[in-house]
N, C-alpha and C positions, 0 to 999 in steps of 0.2 A: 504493500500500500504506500503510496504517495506521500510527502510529508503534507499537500494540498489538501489532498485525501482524508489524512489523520485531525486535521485541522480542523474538516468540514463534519466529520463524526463528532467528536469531541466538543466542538462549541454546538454543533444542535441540538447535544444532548444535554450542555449547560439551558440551552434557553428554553430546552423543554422542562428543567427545572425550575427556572424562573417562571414559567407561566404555568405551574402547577402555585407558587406563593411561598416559594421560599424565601429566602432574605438576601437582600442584594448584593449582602456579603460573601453570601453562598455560591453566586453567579457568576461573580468575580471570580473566587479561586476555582472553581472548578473549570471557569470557559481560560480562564488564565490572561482574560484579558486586563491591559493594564488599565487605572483610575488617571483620567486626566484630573487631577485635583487643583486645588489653588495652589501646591508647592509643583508643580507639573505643568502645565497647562496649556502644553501643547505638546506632548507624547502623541504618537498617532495610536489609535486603536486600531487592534491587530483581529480581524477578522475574516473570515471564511464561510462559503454556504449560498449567502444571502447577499444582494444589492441594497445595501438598507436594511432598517429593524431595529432592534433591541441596542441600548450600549448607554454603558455607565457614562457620563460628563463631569458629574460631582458626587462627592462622597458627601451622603447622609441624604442625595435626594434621587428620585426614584427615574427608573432607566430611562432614557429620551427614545423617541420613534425617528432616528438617523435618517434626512433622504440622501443618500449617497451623490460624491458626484460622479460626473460623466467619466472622470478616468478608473473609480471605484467599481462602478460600474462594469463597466468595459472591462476590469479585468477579474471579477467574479464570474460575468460569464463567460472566459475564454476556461476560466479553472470546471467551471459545470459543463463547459461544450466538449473537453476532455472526457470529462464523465459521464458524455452520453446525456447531459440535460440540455442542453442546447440553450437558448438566449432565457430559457426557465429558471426558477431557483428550484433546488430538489426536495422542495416542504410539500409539493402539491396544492392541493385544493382547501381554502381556505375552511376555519372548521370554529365554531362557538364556541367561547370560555369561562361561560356563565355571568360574565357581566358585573359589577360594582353595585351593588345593594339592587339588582336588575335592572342594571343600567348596562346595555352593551353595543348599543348601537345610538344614534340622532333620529329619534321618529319624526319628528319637525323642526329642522337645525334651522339654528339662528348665527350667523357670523358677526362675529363686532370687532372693528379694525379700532388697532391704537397706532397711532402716529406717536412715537414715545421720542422725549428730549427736544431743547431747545437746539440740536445740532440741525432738527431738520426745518428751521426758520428759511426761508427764501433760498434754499440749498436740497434739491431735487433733482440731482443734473440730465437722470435718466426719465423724469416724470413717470416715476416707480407707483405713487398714490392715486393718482387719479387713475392709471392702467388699472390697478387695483383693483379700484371703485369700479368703473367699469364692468369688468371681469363677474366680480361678484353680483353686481345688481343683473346678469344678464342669464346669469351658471344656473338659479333654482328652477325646476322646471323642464332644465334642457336633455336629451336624447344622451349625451356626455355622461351625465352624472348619473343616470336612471339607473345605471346599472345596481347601486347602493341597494336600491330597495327590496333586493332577492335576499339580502341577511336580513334578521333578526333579531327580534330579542324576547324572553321568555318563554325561550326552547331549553332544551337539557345540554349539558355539557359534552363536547362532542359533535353535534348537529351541523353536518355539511350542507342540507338543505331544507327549508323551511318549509315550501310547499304547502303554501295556508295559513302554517301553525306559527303562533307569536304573534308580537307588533311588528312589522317591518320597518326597517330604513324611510325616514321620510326625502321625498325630492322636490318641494314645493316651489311654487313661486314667489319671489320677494325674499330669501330668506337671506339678504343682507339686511341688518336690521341697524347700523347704526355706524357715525365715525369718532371718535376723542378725538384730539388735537390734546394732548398731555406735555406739551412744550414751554410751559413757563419756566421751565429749571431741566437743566442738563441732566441727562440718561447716562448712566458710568461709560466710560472709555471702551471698557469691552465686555460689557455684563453677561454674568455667571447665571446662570441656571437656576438659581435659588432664585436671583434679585428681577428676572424676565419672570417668574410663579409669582413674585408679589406684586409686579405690575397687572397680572393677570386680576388678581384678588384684586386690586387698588381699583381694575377695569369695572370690574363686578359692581363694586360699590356703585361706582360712578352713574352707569347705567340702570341702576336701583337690582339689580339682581341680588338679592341680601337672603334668600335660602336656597336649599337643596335642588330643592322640586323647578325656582326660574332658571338653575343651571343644567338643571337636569338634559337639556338637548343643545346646548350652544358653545360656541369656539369663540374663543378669542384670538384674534391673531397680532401680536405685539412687530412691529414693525420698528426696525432700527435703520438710523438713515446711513448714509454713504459714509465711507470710514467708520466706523461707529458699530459695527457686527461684531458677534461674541467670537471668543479665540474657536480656531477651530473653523471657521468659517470658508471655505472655497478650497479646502486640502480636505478635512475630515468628512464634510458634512455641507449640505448647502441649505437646509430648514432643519428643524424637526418639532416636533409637537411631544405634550404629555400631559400631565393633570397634576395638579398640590390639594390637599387638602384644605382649608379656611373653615371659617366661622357660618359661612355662606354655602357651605357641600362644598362636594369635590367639584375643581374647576378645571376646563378640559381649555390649552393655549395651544400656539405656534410662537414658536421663535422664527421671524422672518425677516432674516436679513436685507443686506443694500444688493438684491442679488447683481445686478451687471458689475460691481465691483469684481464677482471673482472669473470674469469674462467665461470661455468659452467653460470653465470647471463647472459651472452651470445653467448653460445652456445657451448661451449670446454664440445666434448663427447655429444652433444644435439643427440638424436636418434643414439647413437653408431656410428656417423659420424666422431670421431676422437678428438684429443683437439685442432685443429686448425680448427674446422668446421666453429665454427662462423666467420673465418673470412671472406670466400667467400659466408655465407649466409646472414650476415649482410649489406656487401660491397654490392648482388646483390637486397637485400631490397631496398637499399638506390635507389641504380641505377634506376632500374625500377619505382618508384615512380618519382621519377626526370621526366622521360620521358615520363610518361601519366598528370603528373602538374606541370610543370617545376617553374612555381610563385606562391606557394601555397598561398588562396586554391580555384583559377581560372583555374584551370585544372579540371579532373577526381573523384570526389570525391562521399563517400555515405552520406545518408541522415544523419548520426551522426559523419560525417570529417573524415571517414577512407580512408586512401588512399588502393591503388591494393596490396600492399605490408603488410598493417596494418592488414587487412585482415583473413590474413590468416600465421599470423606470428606462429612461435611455433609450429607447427600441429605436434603432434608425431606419430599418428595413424591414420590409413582410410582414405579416401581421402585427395588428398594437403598434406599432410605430407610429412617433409623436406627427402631430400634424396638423395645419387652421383647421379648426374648427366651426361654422356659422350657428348661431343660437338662435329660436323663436327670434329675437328683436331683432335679429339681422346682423347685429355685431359679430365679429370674428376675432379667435384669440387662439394661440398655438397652444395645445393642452396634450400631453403625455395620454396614454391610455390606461386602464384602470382594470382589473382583475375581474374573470368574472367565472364564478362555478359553472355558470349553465351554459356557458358557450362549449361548442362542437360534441354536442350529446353529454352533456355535464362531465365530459374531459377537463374541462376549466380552459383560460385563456385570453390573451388582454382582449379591448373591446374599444371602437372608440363610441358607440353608440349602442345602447340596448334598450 
């Protein structure tokens, strides 16, 4: 066996420990991967298997939902095209994991964008926010996203296919519900993992969401302007999303960087889609994973932590491969494809419409 080989056994058998509820301590040694901590903070995480997924950022807070970049990408699946998995990760088909107080999916998502720090005062260079905006007021409802609505939630643990049973994934229309401008006072230099969970909370507040139940289906997406992304940002990882705890339930964010900053590592010019493509195919990664595991990784997930998004990130050719998109209102935005069980006889497979 491979040392690639040994790699990719060994950590999916870590993360199928973590998403049984073991302790992050436990993840860590057993997947061997190392803590980017505050005395570290820019070790690269060493993984295998998966384009994306599971992976410690900070110690003492719970694992982030990694979107890999395009060169991570690209070389996970030369190591699985080896292995006879081809542009696939080898988790298969995504499967339920009973969910957060039965919470495991977005029955009616709500998105709320934070403009975080006075860095992003008349300093937009990419006009990242208003794409944004866009993007989101156009996504709910669309043929893109539908896919979400085949998971579930309050099915048994296990459950590859719903067929009926549960509350489904909601794909409504309108479901951007609101913008901050949080820019009176500067956002840290390169904020941590913990300090993006307490903007999330700070969001909450703001927006009046102040229990369990108004968070119970909504994202937050904390946006950091140009220079201004957490460490780690356009080598490790180009978004990622998770949940903290608060006073208010658990709250389900994105970390969403200045993405054209880390150029083509994600996605500027990825399949001829332009150099601002990554921003609405990164931003619709994030989303969509949100909404099938809103508390990672008790949502939606395959047998080696990939979420619906991780999947099938990067595809430049043949099936799933990113590509413009047109939405009910006519707008057009380049969006990655997105996982779907029941495509090709519930073989699974990306999608860009369902």
């Amino acid at each position: 066996m491979s040392d690639v080989e040994k790699n990719s056994v060994s950590l999916r058998g870590a993360v199928s420990i973590a998403l049984r509820g073991l302790a992050v301590s436990a993840v860590m040694i057993a997947a061997g991967a190392p803590l980017a901590s505050a005395q570290n903070p820019t070790q690269p995480m060493v993984y295998e298997g998966t384009a994306g997924g599971p992976r410690l950022l900070e110690e003492g807070q719970p694992p982030a939902m990694v979107h890999a970049t395009v060169e991570d990408a690209a070389r996970v699946r030369a190591a699985n095209a080896r292995q006879g998995a081809g542009h696939k990760t080898s988790g298969g088909n995504l499967y339920y994991h009973g969910g957060t107080g039965g919470i495991g999916v977005e029955t009616a998502p709500k998105i709320y964008l934070v403009v975080w720090g006075s860095q992003w005062n008349n300093n937009d260079p990419s006009g990242e926010i208003p794409i944004l905006e866009n993007f989101y007021t156009a996504v709910g409802g669309s043929s893109w996203a539908n896919s979400v609505t085949q998971y579930c939630q309050g099915v048994a643990s296990g459950t590859y296919f719903c067929n009926g049973a549960g509350t489904p994934g909601g794909n409504q229309a309108n479901i951007y519900a609101g913008v901050w401008y949080d820019n009176a006072a500067a956002a840290p230099s390169r904020p941590s993992q913990s300090q993006i969970a307490a903007e999330a909370v700070k969001a909450a507040a703001h927006f009046g969401n102040t229990s369990a139940s108004s968070n119970a289906s909504v994202q937050y997406v904390i946006a950091t302007s140009t220079g201004n992304s957490s460490s780690g940002f356009g080598t490790q990882y180009c978004a990622y999303h998770s949940s903290t705890s608060s006073s208010y339930g658990n709250v389900a964010y994105t970390n969403l960087p200045y993405i054209t900053d880390a150029g083509s590592s994600c996605g500027a010019n990825f399949n001829g889609l332009g150099p601002k493509a990554g921003i609405t195919i990164v931003g619709g990664h994030e989303m969509g994973e949100t909404m099938t595991d809103q508390f990672p990784s008790t949502g939606w997930t395959d047998g080696g932590g990939a979420e619906n998004g991780d999947k099938c990130a990067w595809i430049s050719s043949g099936q799933g491969a990113s590509a413009n998109v047109t939405f009910s209102n006519g707008s057009t935005f380049p969006v990655q494809s997105l996982w779907s069980n029941a495509f090709n006889n519930d073989a699974g497979g990306c999608v860009l419409s369902y």
